[in-house]
C-alpha positions as CSV (number, residue, x, y, z in Angstrom):
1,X,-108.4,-202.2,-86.4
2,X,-111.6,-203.1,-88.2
3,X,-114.3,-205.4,-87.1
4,X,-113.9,-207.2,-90.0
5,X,-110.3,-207.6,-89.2
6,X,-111.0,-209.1,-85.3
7,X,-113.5,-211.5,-87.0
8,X,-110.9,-212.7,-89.2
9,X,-108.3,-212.8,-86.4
10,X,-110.6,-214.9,-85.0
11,X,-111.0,-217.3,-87.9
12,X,-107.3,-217.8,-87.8
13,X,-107.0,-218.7,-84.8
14,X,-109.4,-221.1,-85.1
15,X,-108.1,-222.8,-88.6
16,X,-104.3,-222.6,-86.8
17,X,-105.7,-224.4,-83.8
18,X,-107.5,-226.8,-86.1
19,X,-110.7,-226.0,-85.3
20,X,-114.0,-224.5,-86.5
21,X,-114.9,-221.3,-85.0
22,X,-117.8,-222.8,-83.1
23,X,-115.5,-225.7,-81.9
24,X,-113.0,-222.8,-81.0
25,X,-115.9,-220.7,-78.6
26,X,-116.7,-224.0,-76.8
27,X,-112.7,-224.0,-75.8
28,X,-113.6,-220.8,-74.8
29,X,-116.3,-222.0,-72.5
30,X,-118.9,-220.4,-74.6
31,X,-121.8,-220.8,-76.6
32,X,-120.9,-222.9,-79.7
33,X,-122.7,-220.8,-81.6
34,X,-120.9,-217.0,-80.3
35,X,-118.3,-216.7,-83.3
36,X,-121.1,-218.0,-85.7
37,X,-120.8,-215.4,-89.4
38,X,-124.8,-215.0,-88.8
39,X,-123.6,-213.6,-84.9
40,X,-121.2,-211.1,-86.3
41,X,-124.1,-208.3,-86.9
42,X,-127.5,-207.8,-85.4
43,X,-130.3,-208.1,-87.3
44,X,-130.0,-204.5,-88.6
45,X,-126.9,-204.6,-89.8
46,X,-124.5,-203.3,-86.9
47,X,-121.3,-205.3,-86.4
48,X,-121.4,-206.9,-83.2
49,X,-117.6,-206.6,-81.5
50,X,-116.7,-209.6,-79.4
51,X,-115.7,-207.9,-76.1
52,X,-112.6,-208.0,-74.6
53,X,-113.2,-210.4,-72.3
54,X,-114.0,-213.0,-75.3
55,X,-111.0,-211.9,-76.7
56,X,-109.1,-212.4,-74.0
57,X,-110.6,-215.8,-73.5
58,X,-109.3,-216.6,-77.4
59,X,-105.6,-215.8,-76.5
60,X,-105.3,-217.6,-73.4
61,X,-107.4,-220.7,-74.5
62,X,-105.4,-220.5,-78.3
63,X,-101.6,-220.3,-76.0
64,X,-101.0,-216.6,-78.7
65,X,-100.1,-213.5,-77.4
66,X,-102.1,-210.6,-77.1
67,X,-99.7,-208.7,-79.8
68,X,-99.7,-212.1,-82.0
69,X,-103.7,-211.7,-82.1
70,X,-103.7,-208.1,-82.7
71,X,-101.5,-208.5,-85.3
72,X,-103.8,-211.0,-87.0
73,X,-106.2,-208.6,-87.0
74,X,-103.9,-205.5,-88.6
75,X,-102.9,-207.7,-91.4
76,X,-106.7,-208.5,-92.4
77,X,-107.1,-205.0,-92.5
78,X,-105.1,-205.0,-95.5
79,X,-106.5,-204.5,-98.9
80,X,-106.6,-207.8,-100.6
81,X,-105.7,-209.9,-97.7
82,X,-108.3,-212.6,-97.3
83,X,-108.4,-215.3,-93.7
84,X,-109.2,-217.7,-96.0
């Protein structure tokens, strides 16, 4: 799984649920602004994971299995394959 991959995961959720990501992290009881694009790397360029807690918080706030998220995230692994 790639980071860009969990993001999009993410995203899906989100757009299934009907929401935007920063409308999804306040379900999650979190910062509106934790799934923000601009959040996804630190200033220098790393990719900042969500942790498994958040992830966990996303699956149990979305009603989606563990295996439905993680599949999410396989399939935007795939070459071509855009979230959007």
């Amino acid at each position: 799984m790639t980071h860009t991959g969990i993001w999009a995961a993410v995203d899906k959720v989100a757009e299934i649920m009907g929401l935007t990501p920063s409308a999804l992290a306040r379900r999650c009881g979190m910062d509106a602004t934790a799934f923000n694009k601009s959040k996804r790397c630190t200033q220098y360029g790393q990719p900042r994971w969500p942790s498994s807690q958040t992830i966990a918080k996303i699956i149990e706030t979305a009603g989606v299995s563990e295996d439905e998220f993680f599949r999410m995230a396989r399939m935007y692994d795939q070459p071509g394959v855009s979230s959007k």
